[in-house]
C-alpha positions as a Markdown table, in Angstrom:
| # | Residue | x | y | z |
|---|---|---|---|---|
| 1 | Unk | 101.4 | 179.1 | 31.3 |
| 2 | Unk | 100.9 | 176.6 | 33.7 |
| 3 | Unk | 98.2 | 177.2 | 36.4 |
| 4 | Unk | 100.0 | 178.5 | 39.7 |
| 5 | Unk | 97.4 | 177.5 | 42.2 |
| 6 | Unk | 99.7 | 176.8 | 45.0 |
| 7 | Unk | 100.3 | 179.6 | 45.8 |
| 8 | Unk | 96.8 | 180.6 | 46.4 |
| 9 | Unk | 96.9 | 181.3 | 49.9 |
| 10 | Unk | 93.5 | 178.7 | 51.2 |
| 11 | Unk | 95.3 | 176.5 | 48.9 |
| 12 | Unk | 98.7 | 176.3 | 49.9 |
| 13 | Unk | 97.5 | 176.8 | 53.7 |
| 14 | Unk | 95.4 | 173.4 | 52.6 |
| 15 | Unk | 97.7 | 171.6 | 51.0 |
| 16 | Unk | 100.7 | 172.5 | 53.8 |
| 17 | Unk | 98.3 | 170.1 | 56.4 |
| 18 | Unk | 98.0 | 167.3 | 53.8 |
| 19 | Unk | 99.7 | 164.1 | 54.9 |
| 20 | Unk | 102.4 | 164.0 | 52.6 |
| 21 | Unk | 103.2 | 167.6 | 53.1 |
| 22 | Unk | 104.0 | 166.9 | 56.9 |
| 23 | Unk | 105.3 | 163.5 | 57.2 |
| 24 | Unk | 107.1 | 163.7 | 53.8 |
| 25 | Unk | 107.2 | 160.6 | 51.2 |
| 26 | Unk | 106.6 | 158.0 | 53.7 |
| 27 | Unk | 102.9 | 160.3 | 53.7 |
| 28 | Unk | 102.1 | 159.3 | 50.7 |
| 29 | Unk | 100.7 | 156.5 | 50.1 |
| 30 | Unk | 101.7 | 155.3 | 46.5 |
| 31 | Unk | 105.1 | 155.8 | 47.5 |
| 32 | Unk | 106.4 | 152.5 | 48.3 |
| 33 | Unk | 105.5 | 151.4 | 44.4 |
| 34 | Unk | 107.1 | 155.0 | 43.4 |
| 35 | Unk | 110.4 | 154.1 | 44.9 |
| 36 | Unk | 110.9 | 150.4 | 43.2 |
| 37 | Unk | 110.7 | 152.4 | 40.5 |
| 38 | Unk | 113.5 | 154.0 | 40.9 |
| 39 | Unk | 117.2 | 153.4 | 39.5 |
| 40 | Unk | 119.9 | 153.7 | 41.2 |
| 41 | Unk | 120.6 | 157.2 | 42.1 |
| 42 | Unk | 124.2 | 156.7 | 43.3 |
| 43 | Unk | 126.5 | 160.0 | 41.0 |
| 44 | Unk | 123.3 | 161.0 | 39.2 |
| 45 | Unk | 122.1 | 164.2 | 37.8 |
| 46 | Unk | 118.5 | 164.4 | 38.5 |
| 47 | Unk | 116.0 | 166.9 | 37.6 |
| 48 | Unk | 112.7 | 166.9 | 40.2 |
| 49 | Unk | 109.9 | 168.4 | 37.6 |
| 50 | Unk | 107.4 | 170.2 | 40.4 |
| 51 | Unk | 109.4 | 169.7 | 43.6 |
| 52 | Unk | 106.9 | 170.9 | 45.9 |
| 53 | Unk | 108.1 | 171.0 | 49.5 |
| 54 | Unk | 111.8 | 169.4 | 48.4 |
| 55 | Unk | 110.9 | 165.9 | 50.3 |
| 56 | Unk | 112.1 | 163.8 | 46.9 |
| 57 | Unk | 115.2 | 166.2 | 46.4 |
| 58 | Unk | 116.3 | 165.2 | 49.4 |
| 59 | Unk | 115.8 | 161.9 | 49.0 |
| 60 | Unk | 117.5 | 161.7 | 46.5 |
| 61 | Unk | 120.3 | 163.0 | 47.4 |
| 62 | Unk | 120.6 | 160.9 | 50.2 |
| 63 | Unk | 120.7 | 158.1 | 48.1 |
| 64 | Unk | 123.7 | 159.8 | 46.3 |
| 65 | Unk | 122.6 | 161.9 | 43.9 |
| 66 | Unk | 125.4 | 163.8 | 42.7 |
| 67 | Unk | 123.0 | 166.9 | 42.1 |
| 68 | Unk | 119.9 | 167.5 | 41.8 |
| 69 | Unk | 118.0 | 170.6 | 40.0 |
| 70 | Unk | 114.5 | 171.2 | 41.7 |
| 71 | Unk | 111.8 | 173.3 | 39.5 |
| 72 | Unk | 108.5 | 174.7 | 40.6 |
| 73 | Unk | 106.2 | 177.3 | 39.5 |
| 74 | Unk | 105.3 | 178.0 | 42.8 |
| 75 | Unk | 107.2 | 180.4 | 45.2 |
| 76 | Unk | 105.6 | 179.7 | 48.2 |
| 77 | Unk | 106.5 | 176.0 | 47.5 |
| 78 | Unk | 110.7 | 177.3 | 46.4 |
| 79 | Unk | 110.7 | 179.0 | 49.2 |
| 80 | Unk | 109.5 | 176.3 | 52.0 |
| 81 | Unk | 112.0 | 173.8 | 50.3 |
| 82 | Unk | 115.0 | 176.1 | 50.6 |
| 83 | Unk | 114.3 | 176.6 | 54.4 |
| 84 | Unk | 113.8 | 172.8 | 54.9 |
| 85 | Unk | 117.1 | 172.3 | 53.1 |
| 86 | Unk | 120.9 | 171.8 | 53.7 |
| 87 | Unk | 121.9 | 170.1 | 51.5 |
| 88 | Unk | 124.3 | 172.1 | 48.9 |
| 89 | Unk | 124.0 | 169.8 | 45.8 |
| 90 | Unk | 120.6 | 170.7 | 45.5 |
| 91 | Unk | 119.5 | 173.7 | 43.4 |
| 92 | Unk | 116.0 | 175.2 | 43.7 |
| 93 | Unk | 114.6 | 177.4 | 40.8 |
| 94 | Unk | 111.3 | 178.7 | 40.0 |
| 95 | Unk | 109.9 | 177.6 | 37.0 |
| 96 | Unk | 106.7 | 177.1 | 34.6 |
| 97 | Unk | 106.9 | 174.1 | 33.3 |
| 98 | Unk | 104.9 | 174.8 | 30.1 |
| 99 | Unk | 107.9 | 176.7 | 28.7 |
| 100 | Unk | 111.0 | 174.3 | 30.2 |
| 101 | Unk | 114.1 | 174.8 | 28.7 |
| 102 | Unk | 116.9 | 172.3 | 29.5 |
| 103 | Unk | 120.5 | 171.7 | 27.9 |
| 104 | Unk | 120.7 | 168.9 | 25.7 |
| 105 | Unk | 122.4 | 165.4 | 27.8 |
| 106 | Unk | 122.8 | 167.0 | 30.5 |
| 107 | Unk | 120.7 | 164.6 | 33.2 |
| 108 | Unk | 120.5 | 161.0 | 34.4 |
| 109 | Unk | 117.6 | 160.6 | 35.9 |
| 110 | Unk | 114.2 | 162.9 | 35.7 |
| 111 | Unk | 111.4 | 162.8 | 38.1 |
| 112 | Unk | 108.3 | 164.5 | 38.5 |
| 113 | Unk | 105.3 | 163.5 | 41.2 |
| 114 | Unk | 101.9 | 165.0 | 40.4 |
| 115 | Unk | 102.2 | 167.5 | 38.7 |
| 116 | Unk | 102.3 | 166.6 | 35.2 |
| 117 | Unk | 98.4 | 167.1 | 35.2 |
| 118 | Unk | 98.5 | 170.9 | 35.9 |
| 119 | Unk | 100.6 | 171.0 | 32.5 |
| 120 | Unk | 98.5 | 171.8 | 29.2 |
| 121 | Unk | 101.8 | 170.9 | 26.7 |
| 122 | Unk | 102.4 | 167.8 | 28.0 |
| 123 | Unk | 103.9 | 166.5 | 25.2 |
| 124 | Unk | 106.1 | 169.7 | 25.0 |
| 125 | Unk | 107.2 | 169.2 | 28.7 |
| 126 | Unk | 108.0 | 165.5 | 27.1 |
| 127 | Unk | 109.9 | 166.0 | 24.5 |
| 128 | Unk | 112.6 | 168.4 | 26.7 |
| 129 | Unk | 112.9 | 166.0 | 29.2 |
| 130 | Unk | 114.0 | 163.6 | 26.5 |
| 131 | Unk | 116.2 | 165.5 | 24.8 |
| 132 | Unk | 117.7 | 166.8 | 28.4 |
| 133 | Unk | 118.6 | 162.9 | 29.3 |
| 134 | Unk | 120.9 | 160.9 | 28.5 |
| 135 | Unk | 120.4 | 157.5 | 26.3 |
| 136 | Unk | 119.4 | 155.2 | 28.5 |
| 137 | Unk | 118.2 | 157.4 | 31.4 |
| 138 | Unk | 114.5 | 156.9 | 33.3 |
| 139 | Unk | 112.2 | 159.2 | 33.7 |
| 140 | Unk | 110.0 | 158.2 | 36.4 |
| 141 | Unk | 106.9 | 160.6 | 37.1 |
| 142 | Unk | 103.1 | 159.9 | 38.9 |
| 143 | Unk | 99.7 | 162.2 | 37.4 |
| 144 | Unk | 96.3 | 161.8 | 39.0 |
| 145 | Unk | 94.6 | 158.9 | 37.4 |
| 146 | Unk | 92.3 | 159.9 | 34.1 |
| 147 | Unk | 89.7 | 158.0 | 35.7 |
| 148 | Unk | 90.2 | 159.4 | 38.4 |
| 149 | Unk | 90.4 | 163.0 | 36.9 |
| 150 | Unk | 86.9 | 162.6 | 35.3 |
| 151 | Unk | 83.8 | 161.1 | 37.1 |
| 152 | Unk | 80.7 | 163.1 | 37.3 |
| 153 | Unk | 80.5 | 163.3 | 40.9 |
| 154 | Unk | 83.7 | 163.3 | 42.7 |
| 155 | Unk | 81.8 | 161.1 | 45.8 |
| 156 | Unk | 81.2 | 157.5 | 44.8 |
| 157 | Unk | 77.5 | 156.1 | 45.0 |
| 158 | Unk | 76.3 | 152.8 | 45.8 |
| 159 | Unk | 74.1 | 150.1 | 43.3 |
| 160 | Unk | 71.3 | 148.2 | 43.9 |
| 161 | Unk | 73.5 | 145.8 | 45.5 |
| 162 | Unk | 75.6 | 147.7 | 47.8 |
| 163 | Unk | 78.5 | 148.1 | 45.2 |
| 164 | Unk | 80.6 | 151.5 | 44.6 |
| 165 | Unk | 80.1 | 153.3 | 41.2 |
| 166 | Unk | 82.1 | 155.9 | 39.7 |
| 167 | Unk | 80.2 | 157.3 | 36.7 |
| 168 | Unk | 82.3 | 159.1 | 34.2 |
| 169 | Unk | 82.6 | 162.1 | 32.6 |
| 170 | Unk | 82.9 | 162.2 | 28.7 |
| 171 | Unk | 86.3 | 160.4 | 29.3 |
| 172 | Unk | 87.1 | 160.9 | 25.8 |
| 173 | Unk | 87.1 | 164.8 | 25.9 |
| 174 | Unk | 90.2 | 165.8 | 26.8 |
| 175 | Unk | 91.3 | 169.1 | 28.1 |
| 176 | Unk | 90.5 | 171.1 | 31.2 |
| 177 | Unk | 88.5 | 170.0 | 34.0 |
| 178 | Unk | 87.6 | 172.4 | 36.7 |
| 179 | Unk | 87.0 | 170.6 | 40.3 |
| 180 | Unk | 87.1 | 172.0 | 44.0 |
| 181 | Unk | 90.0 | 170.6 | 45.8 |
| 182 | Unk | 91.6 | 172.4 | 48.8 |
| 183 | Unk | 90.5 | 175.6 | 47.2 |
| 184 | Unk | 87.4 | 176.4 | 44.8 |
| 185 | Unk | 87.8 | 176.2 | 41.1 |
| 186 | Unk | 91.4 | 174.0 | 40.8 |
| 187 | Unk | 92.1 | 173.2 | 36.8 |
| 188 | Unk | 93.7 | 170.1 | 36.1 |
| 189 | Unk | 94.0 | 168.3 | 32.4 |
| 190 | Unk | 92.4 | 165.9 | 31.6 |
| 191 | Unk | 94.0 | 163.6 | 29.4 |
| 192 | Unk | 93.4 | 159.9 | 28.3 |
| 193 | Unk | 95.8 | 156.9 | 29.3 |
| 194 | Unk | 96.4 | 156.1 | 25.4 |
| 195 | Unk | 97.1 | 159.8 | 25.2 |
| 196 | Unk | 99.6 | 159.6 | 28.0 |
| 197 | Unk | 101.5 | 156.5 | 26.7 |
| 198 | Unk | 101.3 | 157.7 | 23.0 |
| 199 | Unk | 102.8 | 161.0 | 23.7 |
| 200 | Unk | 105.6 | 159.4 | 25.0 |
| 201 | Unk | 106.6 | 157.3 | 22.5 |
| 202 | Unk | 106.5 | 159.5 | 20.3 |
| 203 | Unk | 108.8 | 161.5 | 22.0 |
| 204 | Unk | 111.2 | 158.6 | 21.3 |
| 205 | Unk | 110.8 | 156.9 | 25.1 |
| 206 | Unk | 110.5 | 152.8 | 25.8 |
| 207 | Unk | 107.8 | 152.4 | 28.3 |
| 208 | Unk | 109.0 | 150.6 | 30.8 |
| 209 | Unk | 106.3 | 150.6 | 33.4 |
| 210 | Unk | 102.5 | 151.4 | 34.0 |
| 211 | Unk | 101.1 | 151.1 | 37.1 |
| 212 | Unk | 97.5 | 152.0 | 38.1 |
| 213 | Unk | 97.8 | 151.6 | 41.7 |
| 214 | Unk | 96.1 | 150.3 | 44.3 |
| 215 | Unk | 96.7 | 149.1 | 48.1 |
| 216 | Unk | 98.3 | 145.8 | 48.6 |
| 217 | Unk | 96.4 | 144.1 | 51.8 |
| 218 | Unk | 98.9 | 145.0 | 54.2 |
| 219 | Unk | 98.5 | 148.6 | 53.5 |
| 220 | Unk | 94.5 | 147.9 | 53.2 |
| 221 | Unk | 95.1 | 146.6 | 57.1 |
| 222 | Unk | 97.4 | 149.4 | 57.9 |
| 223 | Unk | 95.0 | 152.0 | 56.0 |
| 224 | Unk | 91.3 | 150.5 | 55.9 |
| 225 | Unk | 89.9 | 154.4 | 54.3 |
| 226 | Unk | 92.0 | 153.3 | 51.2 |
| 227 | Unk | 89.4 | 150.9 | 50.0 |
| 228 | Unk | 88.0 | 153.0 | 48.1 |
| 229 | Unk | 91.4 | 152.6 | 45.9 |
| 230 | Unk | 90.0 | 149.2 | 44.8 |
| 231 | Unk | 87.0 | 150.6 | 42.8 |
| 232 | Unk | 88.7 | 153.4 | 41.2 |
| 233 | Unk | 92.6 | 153.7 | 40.6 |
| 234 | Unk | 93.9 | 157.0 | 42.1 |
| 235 | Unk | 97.5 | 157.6 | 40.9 |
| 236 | Unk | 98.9 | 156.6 | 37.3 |
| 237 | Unk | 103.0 | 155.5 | 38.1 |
| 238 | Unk | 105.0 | 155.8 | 35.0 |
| 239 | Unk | 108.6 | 154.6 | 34.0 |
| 240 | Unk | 110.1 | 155.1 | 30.6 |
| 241 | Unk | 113.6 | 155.0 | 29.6 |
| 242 | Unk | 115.2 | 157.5 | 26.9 |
């Protein structure tokens, strides 16, 4: 079963002030590069894999949509989304996940922002959302950054010269990894970039696009905190077609 932390209540209380929970998709920052990702959504049946709050559910619907199906493990999450939402075509159902079950062809677009990285059978979470597309459908999702996911200390230290370093982890050994964010003891897995890419083509996806992203200079002018981003990549954006 996937690991429900959200609706630990120091978590969710946390998570709830976070900038993207409050001001939406234009709060987070990797979203501009998330959204020209993004087919055209105009009569499409989407599935949002870990809606959270509902913010791209509703985008997507008001870019056409013709329905969209929003899953989440998390009631407290379900629940905030249905209050925050009037639009009829979109359905919210709680779900885990690690045990998905979807109709075969029955979607035309499948999207899913961190929270692939909760998931311990990723490449069972895979293979569903491929068989629940249609040929030629994207799947567009965004996980927390392997590198990211695995340095030894979660602060970055300086060189002799002044320079950021992020030391690693065992980045080859994949699995759990056990960090405090928002709340004490969060589990995330760990999983290599090969292991990411390889997992989906197997599943019978063409990857389309891999981005390890970073702040353009306008945003580094708009946002100076995010330079950090430059030394170590945050956010892993994926598109892959079926």
């Amino acid at each position: 079963m996937t690991r429900n932390i959200y609706d630990r209540v120091e978590f969710f209380a946390g998570y709830s002030e976070l900038s993207r929970s409050v001001r939406g998709l234009d709060g987070a920052s990797e979203w501009p590069a998330v959204r020209a990702l993004l087919p055209d959504l105009t009569g499409k049946r989407v599935i949002d894999l870990g809606c959270g709050f509902g913010w791209f559910s509703r985008f997507a619907v008001g870019q056409g949509a013709a329905s969209v199906l929003a899953l989440d493990i998390s009631e407290k999450m379900i629940a905030r989304a249905r209050t925050d939402t009037s639009e009829a075509a979109i359905t919210y159902e709680i779900a885990d996940l690690e045990h998905l079950q979807l109709a075969g062809a029955s979607f035309d677009f499948a999207y899913s922002s961190l929270a692939l990285h909760y998931v311990d059978d990723f490449a069972g979470v895979v293979a569903t959302v491929h068989d629940a597309l249609l040929p030629g459908s994207r799947f567009v999702f965004t996980i927390e950054h392997p590198i990211f996911m695995a340095p030894s200390n979660p602060d970055w230290s300086t060189d002799v010269e002044g320079r950021r370093v992020w030391p690693l982890d065992r980045y080859a050994v994949e699995g759990p990894r056990t960090t405090d964010w928002l709340a004490k003891d969060v589990v995330k897995q760990h999983r290599k970039l090969g292991t990411t890419l390889n997992t989906l083509i197997a599943a019978g996806f063409a990857i389309r696009h891999v981005e390890e992203w970073s702040p353009n200079d306008l945003e580094l002018q708009n946002n100076p905190d995010w330079v950090q981003e430059l030394d170590r990549p945050m956010f892993l954006l994926i598109s892959v077609q079926r």
